[in-house]
C-alpha positions as CSV (number, residue, x, y, z in Angstrom):
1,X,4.6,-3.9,21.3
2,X,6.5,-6.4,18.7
3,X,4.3,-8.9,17.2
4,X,5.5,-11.9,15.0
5,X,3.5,-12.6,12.0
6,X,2.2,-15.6,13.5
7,X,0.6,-13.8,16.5
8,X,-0.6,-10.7,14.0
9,X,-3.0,-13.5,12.0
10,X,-4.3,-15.2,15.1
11,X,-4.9,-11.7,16.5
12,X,-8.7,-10.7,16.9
13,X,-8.1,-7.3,16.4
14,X,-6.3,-7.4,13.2
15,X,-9.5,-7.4,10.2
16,X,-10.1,-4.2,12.3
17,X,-6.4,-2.9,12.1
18,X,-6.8,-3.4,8.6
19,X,-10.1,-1.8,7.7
20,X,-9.3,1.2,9.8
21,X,-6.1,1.6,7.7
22,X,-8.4,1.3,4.0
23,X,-10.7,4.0,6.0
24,X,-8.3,6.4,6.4
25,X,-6.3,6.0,2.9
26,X,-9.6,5.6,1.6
27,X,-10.3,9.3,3.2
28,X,-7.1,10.8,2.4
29,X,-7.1,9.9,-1.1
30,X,-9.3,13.0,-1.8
31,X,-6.4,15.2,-0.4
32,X,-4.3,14.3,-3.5
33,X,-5.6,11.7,-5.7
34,X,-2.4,11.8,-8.8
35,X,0.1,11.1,-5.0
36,X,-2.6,8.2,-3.8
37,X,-2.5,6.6,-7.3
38,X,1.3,6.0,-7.1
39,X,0.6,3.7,-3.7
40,X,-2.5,1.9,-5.6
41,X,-1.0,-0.6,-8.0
42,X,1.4,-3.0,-6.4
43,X,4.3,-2.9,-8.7
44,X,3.9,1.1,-8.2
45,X,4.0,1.1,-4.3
46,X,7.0,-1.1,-4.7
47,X,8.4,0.9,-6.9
48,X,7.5,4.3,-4.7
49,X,8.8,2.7,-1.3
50,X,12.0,1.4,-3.1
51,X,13.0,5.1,-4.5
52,X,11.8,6.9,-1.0
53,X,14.0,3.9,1.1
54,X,17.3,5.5,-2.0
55,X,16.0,8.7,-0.9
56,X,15.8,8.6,2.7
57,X,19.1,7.0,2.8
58,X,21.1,9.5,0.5
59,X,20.0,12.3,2.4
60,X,21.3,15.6,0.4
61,X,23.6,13.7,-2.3
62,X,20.2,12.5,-3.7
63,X,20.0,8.6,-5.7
64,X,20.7,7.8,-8.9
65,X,18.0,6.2,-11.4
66,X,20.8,3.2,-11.5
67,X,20.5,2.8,-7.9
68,X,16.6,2.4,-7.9
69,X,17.0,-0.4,-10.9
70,X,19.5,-2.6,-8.9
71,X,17.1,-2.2,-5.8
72,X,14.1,-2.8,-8.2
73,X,15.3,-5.4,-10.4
74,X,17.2,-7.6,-7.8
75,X,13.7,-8.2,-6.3
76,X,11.7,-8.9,-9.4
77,X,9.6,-6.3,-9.3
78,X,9.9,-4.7,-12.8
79,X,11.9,-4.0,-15.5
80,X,14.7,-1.6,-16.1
81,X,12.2,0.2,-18.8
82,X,9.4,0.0,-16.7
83,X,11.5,2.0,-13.5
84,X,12.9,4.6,-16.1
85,X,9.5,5.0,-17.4
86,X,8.0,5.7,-14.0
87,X,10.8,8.0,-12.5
88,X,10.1,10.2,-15.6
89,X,6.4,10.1,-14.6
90,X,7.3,11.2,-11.0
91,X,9.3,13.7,-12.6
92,X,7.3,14.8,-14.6
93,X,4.6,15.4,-11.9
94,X,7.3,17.1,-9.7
95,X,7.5,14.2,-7.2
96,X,11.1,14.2,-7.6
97,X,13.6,16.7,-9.1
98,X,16.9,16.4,-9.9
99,X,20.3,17.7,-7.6
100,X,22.3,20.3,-8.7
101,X,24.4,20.6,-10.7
102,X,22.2,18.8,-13.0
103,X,25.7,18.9,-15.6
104,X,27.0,15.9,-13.4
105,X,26.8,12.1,-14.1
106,X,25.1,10.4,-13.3
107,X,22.4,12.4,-12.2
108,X,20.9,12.3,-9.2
109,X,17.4,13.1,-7.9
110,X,15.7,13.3,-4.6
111,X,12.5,13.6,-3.6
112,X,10.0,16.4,-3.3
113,X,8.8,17.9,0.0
114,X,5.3,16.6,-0.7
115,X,6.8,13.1,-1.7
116,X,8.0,12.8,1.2
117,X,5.1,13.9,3.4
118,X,2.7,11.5,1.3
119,X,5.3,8.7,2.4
120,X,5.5,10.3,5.9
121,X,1.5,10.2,6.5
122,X,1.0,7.1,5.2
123,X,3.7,5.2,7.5
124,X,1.5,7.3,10.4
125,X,-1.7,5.5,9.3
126,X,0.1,2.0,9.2
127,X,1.1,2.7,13.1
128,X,-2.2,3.9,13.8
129,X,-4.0,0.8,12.5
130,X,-1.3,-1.3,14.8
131,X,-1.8,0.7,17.6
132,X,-5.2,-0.1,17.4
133,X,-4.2,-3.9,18.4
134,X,-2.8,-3.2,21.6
135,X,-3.8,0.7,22.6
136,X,-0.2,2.1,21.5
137,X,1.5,5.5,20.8
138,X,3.0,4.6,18.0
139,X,1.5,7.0,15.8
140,X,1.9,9.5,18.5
141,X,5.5,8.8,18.3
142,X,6.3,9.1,14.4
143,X,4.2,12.8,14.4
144,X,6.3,13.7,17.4
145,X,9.8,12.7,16.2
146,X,8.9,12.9,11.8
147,X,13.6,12.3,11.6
148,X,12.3,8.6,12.7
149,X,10.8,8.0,9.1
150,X,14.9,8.2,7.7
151,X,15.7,4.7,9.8
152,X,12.2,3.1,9.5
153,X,11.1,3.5,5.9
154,X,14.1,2.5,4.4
155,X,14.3,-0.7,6.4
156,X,10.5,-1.5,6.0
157,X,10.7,-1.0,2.7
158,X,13.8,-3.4,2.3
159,X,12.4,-6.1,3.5
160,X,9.2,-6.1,2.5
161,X,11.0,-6.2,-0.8
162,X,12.9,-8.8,0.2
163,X,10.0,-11.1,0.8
164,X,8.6,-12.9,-1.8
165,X,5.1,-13.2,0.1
166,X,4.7,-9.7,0.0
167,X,6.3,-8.9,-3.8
168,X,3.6,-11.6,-4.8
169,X,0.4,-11.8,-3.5
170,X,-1.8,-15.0,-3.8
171,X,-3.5,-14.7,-7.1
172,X,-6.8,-13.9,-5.7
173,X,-5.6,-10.3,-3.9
174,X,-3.0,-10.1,-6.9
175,X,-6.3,-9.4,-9.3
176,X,-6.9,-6.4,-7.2
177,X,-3.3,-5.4,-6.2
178,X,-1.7,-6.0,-10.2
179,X,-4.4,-4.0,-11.4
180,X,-4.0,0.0,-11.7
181,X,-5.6,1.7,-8.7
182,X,-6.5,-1.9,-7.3
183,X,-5.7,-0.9,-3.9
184,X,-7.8,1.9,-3.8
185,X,-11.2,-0.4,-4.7
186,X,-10.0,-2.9,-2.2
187,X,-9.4,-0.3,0.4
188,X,-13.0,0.7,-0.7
189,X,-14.3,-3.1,-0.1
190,X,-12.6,-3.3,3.0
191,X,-13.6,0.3,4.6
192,X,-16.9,-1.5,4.2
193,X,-17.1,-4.0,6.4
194,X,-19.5,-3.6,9.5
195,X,-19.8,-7.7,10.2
196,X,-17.3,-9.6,10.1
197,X,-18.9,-12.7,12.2
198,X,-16.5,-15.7,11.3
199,X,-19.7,-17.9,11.3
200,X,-20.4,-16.5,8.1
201,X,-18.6,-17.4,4.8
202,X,-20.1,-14.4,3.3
203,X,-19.5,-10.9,4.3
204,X,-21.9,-8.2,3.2
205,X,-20.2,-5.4,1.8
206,X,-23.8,-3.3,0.3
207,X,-24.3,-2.3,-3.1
208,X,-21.2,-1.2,-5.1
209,X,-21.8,1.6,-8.2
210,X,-18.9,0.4,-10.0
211,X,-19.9,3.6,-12.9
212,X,-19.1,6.0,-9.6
213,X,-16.8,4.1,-8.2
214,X,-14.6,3.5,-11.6
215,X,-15.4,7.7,-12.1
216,X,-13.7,8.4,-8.3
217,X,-10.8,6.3,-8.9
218,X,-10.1,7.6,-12.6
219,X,-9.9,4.1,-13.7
220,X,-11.9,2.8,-17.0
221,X,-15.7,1.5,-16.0
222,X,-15.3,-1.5,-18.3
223,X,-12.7,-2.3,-16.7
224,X,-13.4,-2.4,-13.3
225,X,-16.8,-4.4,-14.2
226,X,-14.4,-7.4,-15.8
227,X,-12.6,-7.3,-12.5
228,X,-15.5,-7.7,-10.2
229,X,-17.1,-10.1,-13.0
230,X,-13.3,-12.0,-12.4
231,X,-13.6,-11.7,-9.1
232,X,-16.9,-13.5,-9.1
233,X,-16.1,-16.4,-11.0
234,X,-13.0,-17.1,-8.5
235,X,-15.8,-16.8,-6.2
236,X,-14.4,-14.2,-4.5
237,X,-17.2,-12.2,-4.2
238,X,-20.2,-12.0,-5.5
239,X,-23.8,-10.1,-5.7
240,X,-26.8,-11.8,-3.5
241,X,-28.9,-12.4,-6.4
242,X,-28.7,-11.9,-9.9
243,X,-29.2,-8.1,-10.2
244,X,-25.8,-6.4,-10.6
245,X,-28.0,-3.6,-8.5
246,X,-28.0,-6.0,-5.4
247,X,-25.1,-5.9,-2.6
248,X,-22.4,-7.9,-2.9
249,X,-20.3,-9.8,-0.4
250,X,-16.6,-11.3,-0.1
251,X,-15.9,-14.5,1.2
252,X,-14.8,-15.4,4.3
253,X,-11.7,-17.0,3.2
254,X,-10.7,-14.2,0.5
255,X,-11.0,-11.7,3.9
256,X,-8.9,-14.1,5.7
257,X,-6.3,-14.3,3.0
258,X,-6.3,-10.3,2.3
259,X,-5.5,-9.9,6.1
260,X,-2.7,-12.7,6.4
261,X,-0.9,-10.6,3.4
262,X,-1.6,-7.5,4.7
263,X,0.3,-8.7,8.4
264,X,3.5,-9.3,6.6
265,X,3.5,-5.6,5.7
266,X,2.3,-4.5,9.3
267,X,4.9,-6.9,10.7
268,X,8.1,-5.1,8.7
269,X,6.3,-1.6,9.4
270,X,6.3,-2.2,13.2
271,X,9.8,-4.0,13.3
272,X,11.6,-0.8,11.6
273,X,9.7,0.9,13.6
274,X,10.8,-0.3,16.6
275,X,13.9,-0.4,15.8
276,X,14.2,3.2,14.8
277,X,12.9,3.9,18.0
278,X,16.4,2.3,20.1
279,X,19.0,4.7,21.1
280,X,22.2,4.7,19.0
């Protein structure tokens, strides 16, 4: 089913679309947690989605690093240091490798098998959360036919980085999202949620160990405790009394916020999708 953004907000079942999506990443991030990391901080999943869109689209002749700066840099999503920088990280973990013969220039790369599988799965869990708005297959689909993720990645990719709503989140989900493996503790907020009544401006989201969950997420304690500190004083979230041992809870308008951003990435997911899915 096609949905246009304007229907995926109003839709009731989205906050559940998207806390079954930070469930499942949230559960998959154990399965390789250096892979996870690269989709956790925005500028890095824009940066991961751009290369694998190069990738998918070069097929054997692999992309250059030149190619992944125009695509990067075009979009204002980093500098030409910062991609060279992180292709030599992915390289460096083995995420991508270079073509033979490596004596040609300019070189070119392509990515690793478990690259692409990491990109694979998570376009799977997307579907899965947006099948759970209207009882669809697409999921079904995309592990059936895995060739579709060549035509919809790319094109999902392209225009999310094309969009200016998704490259920059509002400042209060930008906190999370800028920070380094931000979207794992938001996926962790949000895999939280139990009651979601929108008669309440506060939604409980139980006590969070931010010394286990800084430890889990390799990410400095310190560090995580200024965010949440930040977060509060945006009022954001908060705890329910003074005790940093109490719960703590997000507002009702942060979750609403959080979810429209989220539906501009569902919509682009679905509409490649569906698209790759037309014959011819």
């Amino acid at each position: 089913m096609m949905y246009s953004y304007d229907e995926l907000v109003a839709h009731p079942l989205l906050l559940g679309a998207i806390r079954a999506l930070a469930r499942n990443l949230r559960a998959a991030y154990h399965d390789n947690p250096r892979i996870a990391r690269l989709l956790s901080a925005h500028q890095k999943w824009l940066m991961t989605q751009a290369g694998m869109a190069l990738n998918l689209e070069s097929g054997s002749s692999g992309f250059t690093v030149a190619q992944v700066r125009d695509l990067v840099t075009q979009n204002g999503v980093a500098s030409r240091n910062t991609v060279q920088n992180y292709l030599d990280q992915l390289e460096i973990y083995r995420y991508i490798e270079k073509v033979p013969p490596v004596s040609v220039r300019p070189r070119r790369y392509r990515a690793t098998a478990v690259s692409v599988q990491s990109i694979f799965m998570w376009y799977v869990a997307n579907l899965n959360a947006l099948d759970g708005l209207d009882g669809g297959i697409r999921a079904a689909q995309m592990m059936a036919r895995p060739e579709l993720l060549t035509l919809a990645q790319p094109h999902a990719a392209r225009m999310c980085l094309q969009d200016r709503s998704w490259v920059e989140p509002p400042e209060r989900v930008g906190l999370f999202l800028w920070t380094e493996a931000g979207a794992l503790v938001m996926d962790d907020f949000i895999s939280r949620i139990e009651d979601a009544d929108r008669e309440c401006d506060r939604i409980d989201i139980g006590f969070v160990d931010a010394r286990a969950l800084s430890a889990e997420f390799m990410m400095s304690r310190t560090h995580l405790q200024r965010l949440l500190n930040k977060a509060a004083e945006q009022g954001t979230m908060g705890w329910h009394d003074e005790s940093l041992r109490s719960g703590m809870w997000f507002s009702r308008d942060f979750l609403d916020e959080y979810c429209r951003w989220q539906a501009i990435k569902f919509k682009y997911v679905n509409d490649a999708f569906a698209e790759a899915l037309e014959p011819g």
